[in-house]
The first five atom37 places (N, CA, C, CB, O) and aatype in JSON, in Angstrom:
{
  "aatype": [20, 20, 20, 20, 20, 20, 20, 20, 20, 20, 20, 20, 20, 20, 20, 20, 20, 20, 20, 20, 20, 20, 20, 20, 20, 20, 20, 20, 20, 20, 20, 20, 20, 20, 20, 20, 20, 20, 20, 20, 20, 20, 20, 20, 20, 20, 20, 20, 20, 20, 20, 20, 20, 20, 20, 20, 20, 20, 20, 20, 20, 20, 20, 20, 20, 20, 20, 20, 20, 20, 20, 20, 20, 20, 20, 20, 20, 20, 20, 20, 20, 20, 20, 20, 20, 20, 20, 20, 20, 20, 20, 20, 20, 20, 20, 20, 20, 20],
  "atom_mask": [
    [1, 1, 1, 1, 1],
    [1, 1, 1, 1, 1],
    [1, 1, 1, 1, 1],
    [1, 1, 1, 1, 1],
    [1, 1, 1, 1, 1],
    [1, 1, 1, 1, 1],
    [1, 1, 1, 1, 1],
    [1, 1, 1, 1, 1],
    [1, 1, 1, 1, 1],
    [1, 1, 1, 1, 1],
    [1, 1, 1, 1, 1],
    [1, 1, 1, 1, 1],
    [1, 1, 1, 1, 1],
    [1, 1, 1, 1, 1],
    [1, 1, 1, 1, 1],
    [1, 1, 1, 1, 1],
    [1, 1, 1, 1, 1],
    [1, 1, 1, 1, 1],
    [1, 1, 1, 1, 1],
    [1, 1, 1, 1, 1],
    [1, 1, 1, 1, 1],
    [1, 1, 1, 1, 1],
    [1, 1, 1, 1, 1],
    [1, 1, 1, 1, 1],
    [1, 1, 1, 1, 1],
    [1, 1, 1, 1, 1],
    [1, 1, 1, 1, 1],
    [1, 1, 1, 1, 1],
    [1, 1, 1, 1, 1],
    [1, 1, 1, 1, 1],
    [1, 1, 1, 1, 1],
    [1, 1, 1, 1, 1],
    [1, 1, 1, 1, 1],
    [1, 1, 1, 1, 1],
    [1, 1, 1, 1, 1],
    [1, 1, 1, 1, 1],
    [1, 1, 1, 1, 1],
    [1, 1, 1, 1, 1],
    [1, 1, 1, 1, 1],
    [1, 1, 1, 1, 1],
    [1, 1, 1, 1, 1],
    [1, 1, 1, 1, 1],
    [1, 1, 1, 1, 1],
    [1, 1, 1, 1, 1],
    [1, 1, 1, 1, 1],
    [1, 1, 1, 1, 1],
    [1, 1, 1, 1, 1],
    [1, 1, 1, 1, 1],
    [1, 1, 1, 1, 1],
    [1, 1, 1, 1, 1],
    [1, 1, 1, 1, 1],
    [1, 1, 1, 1, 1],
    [1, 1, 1, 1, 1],
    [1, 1, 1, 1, 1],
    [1, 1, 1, 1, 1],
    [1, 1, 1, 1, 1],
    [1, 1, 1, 1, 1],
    [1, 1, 1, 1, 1],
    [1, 1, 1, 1, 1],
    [1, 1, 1, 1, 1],
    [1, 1, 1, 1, 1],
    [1, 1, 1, 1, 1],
    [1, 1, 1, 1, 1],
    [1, 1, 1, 1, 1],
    [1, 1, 1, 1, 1],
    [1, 1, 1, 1, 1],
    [1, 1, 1, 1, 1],
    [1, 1, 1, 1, 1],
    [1, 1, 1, 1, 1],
    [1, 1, 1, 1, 1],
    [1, 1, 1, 1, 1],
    [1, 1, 1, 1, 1],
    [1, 1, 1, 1, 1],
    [1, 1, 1, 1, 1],
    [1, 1, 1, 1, 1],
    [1, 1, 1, 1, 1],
    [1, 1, 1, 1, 1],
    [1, 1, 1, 1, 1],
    [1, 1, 1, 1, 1],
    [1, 1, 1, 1, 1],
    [1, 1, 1, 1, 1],
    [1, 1, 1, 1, 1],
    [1, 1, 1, 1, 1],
    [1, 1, 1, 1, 1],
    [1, 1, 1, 1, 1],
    [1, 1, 1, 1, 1],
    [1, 1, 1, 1, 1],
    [1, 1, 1, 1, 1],
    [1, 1, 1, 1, 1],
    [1, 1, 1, 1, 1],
    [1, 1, 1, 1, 1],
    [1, 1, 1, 1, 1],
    [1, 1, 1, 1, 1],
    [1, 1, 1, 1, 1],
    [1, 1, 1, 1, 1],
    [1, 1, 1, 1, 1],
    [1, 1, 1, 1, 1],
    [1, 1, 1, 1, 1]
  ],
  "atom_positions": [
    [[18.74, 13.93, 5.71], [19.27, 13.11, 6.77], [20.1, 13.98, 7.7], [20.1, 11.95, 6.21], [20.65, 15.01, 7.32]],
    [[20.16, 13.47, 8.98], [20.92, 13.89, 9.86], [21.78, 13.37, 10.78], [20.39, 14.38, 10.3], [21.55, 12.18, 11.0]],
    [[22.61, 13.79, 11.34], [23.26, 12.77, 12.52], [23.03, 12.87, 13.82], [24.6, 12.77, 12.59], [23.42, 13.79, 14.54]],
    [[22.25, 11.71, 14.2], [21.56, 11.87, 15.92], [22.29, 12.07, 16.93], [20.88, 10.7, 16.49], [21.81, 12.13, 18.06]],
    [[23.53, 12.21, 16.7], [24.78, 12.54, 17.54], [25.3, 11.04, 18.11], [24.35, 13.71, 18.9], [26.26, 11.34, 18.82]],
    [[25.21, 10.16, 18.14], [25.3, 8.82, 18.25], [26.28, 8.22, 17.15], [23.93, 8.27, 18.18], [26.85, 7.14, 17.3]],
    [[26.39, 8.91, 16.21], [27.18, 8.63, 15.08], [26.22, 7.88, 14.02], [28.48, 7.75, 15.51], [26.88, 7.4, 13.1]],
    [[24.75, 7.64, 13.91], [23.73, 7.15, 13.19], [22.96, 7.86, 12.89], [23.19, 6.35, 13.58], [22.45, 8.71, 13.61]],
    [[22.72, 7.62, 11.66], [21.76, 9.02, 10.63], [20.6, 8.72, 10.6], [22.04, 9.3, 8.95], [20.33, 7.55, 10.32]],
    [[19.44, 9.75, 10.91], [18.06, 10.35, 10.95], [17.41, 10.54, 10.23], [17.88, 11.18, 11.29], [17.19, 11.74, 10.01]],
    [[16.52, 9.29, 9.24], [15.64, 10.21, 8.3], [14.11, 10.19, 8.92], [15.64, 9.6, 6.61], [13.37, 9.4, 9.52]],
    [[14.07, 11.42, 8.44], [12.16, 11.73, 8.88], [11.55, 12.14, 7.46], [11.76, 13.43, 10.24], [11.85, 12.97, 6.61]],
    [[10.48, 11.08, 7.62], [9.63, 11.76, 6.39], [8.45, 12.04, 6.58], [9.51, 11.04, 5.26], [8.11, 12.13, 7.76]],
    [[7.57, 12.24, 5.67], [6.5, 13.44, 5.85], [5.19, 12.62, 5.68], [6.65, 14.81, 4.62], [4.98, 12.17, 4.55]],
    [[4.42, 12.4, 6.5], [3.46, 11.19, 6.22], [2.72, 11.6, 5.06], [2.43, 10.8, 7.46], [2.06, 12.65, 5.08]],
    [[2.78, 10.79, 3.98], [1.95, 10.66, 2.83], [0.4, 11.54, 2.83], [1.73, 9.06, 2.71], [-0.38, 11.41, 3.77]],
    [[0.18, 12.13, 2.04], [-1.38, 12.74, 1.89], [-2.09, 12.36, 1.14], [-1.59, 13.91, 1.61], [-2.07, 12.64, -0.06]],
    [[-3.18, 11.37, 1.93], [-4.46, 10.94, 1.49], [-5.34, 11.53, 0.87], [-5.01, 10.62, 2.24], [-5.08, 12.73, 0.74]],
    [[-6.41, 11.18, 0.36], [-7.43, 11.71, 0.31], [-8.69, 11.82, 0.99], [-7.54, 11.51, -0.41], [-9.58, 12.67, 0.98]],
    [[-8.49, 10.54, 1.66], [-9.85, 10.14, 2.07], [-9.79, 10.02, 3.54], [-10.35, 8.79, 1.4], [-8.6, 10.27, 3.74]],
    [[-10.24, 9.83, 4.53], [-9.75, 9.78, 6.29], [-9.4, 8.27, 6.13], [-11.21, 10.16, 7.8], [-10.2, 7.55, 5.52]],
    [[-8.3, 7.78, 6.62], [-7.71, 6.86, 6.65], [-7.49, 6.42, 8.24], [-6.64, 7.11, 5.85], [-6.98, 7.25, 8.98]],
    [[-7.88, 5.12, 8.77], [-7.72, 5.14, 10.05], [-6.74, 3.91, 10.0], [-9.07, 5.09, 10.94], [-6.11, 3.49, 9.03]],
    [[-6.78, 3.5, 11.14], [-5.58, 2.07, 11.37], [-6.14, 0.7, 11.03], [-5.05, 1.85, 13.11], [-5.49, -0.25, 10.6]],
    [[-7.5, 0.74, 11.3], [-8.38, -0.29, 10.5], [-8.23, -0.57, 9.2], [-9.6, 0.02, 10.51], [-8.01, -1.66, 8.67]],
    [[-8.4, 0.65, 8.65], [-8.41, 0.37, 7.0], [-6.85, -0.11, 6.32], [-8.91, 1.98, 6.18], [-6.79, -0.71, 5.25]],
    [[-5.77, 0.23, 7.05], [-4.38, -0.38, 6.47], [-4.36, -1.38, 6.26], [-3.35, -0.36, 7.06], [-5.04, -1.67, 7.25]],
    [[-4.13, -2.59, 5.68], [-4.53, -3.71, 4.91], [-2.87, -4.22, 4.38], [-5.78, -3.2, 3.54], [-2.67, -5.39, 4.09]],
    [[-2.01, -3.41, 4.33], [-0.47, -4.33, 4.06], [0.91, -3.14, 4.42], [-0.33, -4.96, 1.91], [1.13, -2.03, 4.91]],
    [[1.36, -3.96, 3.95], [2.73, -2.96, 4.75], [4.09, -3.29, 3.61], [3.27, -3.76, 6.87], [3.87, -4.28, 2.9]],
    [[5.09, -2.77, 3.42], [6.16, -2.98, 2.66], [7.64, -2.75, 4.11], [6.03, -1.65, 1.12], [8.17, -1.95, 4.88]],
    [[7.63, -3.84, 3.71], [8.94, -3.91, 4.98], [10.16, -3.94, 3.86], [8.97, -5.7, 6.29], [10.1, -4.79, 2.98]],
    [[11.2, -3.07, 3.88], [12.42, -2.76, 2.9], [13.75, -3.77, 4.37], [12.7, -0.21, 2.5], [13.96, -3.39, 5.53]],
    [[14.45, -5.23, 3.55], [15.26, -5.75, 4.82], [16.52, -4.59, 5.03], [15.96, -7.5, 4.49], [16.84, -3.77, 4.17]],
    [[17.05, -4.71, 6.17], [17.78, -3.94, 6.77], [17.56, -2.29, 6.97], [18.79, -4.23, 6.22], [18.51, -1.66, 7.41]],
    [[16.26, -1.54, 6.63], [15.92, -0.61, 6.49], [14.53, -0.25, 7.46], [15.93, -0.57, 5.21], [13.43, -0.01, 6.97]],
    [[14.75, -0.25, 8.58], [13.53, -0.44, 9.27], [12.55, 0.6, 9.31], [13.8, -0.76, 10.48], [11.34, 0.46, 9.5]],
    [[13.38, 1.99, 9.06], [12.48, 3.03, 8.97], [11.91, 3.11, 7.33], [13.27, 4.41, 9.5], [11.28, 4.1, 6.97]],
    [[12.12, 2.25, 6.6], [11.8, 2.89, 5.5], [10.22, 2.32, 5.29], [12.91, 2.59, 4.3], [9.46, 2.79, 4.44]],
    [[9.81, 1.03, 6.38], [8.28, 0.62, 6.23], [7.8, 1.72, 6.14], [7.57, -0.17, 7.28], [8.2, 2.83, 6.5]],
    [[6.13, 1.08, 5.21], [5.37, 1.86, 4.76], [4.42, 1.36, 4.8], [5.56, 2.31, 3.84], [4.43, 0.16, 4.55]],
    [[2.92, 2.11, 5.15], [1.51, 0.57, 5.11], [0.52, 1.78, 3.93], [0.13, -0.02, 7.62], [0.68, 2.93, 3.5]],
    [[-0.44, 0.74, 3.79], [-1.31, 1.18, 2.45], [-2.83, 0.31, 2.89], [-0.42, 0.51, 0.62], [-3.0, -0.45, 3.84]],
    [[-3.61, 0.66, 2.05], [-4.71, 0.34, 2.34], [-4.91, -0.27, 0.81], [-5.63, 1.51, 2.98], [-4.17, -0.16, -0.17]],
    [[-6.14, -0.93, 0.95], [-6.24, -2.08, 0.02], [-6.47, -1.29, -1.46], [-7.59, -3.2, 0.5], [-6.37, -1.87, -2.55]],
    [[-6.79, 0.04, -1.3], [-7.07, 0.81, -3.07], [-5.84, 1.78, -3.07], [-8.9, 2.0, -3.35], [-5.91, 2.84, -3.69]],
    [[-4.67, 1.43, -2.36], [-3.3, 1.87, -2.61], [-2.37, 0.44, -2.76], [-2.79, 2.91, -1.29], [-1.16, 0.37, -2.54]],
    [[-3.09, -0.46, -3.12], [-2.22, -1.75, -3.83], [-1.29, -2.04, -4.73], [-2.8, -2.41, -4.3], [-0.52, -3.0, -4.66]],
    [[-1.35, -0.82, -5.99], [-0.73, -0.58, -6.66], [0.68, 0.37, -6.37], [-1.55, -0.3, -7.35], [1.78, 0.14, -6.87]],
    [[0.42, 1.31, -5.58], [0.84, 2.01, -4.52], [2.49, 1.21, -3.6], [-0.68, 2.07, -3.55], [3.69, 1.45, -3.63]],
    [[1.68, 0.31, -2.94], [2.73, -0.89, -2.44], [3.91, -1.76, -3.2], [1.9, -1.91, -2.04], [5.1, -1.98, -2.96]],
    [[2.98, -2.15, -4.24], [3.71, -3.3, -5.49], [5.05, -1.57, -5.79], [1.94, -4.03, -7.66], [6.22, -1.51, -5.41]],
    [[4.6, -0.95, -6.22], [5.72, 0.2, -6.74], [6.6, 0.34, -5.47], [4.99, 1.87, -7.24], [7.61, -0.32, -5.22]],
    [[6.32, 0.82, -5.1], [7.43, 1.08, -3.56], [7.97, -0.52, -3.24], [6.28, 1.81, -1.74], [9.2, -0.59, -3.32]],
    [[7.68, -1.08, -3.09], [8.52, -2.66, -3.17], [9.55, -2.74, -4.19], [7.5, -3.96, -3.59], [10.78, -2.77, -4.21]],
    [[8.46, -2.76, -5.14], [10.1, -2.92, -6.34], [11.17, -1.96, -6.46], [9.75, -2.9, -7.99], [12.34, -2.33, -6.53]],
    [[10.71, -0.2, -6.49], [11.74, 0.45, -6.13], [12.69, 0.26, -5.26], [11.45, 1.23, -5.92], [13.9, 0.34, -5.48]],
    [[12.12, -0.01, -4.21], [13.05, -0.43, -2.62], [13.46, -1.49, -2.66], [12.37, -0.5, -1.21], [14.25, -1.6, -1.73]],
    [[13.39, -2.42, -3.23], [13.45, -4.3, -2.99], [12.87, -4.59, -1.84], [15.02, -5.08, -2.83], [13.23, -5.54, -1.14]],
    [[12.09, -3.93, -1.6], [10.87, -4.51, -0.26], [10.18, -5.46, -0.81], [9.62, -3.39, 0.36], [10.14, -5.79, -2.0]],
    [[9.44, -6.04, 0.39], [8.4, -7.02, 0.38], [7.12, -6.65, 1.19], [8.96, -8.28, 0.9], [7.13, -6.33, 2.37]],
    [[5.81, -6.75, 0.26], [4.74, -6.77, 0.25], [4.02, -7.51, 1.69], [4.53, -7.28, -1.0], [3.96, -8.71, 1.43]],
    [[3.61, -7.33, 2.72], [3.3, -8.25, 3.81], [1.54, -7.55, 3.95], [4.58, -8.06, 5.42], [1.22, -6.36, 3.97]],
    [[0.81, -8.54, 4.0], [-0.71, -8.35, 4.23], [-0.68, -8.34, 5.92], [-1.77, -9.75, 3.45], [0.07, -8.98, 6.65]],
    [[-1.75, -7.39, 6.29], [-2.23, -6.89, 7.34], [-3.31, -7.52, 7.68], [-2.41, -5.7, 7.25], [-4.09, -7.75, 6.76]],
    [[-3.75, -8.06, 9.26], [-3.0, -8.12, 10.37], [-1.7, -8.38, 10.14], [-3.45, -8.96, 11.2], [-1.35, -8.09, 8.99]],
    [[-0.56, -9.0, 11.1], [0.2, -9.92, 11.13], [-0.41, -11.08, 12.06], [1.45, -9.4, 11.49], [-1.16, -10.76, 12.98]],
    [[-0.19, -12.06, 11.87], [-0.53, -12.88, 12.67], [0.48, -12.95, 14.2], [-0.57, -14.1, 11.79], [1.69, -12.71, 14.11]],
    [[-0.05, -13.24, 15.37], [1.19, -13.04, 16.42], [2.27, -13.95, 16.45], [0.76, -13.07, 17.78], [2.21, -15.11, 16.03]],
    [[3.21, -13.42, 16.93], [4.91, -14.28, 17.38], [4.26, -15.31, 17.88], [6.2, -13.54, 18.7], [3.07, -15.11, 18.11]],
    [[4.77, -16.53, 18.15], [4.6, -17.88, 18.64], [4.9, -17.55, 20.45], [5.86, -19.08, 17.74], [5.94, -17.1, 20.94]],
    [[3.94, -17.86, 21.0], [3.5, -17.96, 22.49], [3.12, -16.53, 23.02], [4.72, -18.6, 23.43], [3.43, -16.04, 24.11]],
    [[1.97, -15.66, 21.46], [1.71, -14.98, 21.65], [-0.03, -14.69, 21.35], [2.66, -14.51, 21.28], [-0.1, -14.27, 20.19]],
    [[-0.86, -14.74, 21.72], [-1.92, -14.46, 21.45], [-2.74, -12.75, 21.06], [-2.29, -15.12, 22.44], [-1.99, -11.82, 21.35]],
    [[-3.74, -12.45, 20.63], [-4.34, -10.97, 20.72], [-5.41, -10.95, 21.8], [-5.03, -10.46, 19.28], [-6.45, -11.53, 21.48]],
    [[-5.39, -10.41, 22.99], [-6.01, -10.15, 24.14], [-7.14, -9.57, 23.8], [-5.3, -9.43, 25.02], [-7.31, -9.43, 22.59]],
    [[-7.9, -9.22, 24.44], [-9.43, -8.73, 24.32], [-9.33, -7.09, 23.99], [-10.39, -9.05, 25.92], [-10.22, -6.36, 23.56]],
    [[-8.28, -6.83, 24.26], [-8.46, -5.15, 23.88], [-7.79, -5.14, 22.43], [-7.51, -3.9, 25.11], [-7.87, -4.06, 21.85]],
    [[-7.17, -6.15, 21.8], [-6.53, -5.94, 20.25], [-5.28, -6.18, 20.88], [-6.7, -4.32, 19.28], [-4.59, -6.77, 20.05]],
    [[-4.5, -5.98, 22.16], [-2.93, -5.99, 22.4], [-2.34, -7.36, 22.26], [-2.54, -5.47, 23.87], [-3.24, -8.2, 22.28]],
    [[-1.1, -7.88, 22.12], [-0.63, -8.66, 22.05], [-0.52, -9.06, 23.83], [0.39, -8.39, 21.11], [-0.26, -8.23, 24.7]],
    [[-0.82, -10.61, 24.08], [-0.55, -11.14, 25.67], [0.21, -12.14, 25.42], [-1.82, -11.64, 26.63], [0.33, -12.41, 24.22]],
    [[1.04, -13.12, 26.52], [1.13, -13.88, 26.45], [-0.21, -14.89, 26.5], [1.97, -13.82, 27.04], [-1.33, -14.73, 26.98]],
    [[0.59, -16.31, 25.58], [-0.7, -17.19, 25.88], [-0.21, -17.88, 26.57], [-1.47, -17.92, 24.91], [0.97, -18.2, 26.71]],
    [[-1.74, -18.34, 27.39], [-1.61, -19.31, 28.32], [-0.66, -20.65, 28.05], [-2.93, -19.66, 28.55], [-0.61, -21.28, 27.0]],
    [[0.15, -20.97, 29.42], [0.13, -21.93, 28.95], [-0.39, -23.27, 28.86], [0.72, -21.89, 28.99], [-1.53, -23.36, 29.31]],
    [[0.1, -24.34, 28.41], [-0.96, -25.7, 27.85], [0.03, -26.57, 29.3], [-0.67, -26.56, 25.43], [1.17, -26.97, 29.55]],
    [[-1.56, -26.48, 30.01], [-0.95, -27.5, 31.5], [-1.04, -29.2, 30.86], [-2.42, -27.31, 33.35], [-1.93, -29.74, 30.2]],
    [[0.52, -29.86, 31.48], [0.62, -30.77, 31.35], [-0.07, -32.08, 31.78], [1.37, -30.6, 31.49], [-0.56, -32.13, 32.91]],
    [[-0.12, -32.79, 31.24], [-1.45, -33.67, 31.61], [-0.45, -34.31, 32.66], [-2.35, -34.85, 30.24], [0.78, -34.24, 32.65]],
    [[-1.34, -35.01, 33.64], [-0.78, -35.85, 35.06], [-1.29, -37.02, 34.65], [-1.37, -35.4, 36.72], [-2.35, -37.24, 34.05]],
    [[-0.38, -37.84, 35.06], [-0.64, -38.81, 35.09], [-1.1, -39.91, 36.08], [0.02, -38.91, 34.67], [-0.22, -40.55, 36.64]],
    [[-2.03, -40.11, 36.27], [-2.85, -40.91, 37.53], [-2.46, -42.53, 37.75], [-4.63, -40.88, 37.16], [-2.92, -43.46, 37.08]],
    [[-1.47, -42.65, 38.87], [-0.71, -43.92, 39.19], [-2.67, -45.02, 39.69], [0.95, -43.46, 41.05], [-3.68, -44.84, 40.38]],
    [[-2.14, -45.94, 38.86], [-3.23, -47.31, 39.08], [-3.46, -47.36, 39.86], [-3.11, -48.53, 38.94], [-2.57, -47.06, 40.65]],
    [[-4.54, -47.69, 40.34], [-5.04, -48.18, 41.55], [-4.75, -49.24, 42.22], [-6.03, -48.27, 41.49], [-4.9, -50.4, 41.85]],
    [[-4.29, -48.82, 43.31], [-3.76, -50.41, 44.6], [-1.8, -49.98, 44.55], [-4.23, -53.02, 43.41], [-0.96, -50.69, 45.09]],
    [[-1.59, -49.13, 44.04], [-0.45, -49.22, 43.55], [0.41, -48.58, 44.7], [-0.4, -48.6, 42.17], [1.63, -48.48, 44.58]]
  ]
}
């Protein structure tokens, strides 16, 4: 660890070594550790066992991959997160003769 000069400490770690070519597709869950944001970690579905250990060490939690999006958020045609449209309010059509 280090100090970013900010008065908040720096850890960098060393991305894990696979075996196999691993792309962003194949990641399949993630271990989110609360209040520890750098300490996430993602795994692919034959590093499952992999995850469950690093959770319990850390008191993380296990989260399956995708995520589904934030609320008034959809996945756009390229994979990015957009806003979604929104839901036009219906009008209401005054009676006739009125």
């Amino acid at each position: 660890m280090s100090d970013d000069g900010n008065g908040g400490l720096h850890v960098r770690q060393s991305p894990r070594t696979r075996s196999a070519d691993v792309h962003i597709a194949d990641l399949t869950m993630m271990v989110r550790v609360p209040g520890q944001p750098a300490a996430v970690r993602v795994y692919t579905e034959a590093e499952s066992d992999d995850a469950a250990r690093y959770a319990a060490e850390t008191g993380g939690e296990v989260v399956r991959l995708p995520l589904s999006p934030p609320p008034g958020y959809v996945h756009g045609s390229s994979g990015s997160l957009v806003p979604a449209a929104p839901i036009a309010a219906a009008v209401e059509t005054p009676p006739s003769g009125a």
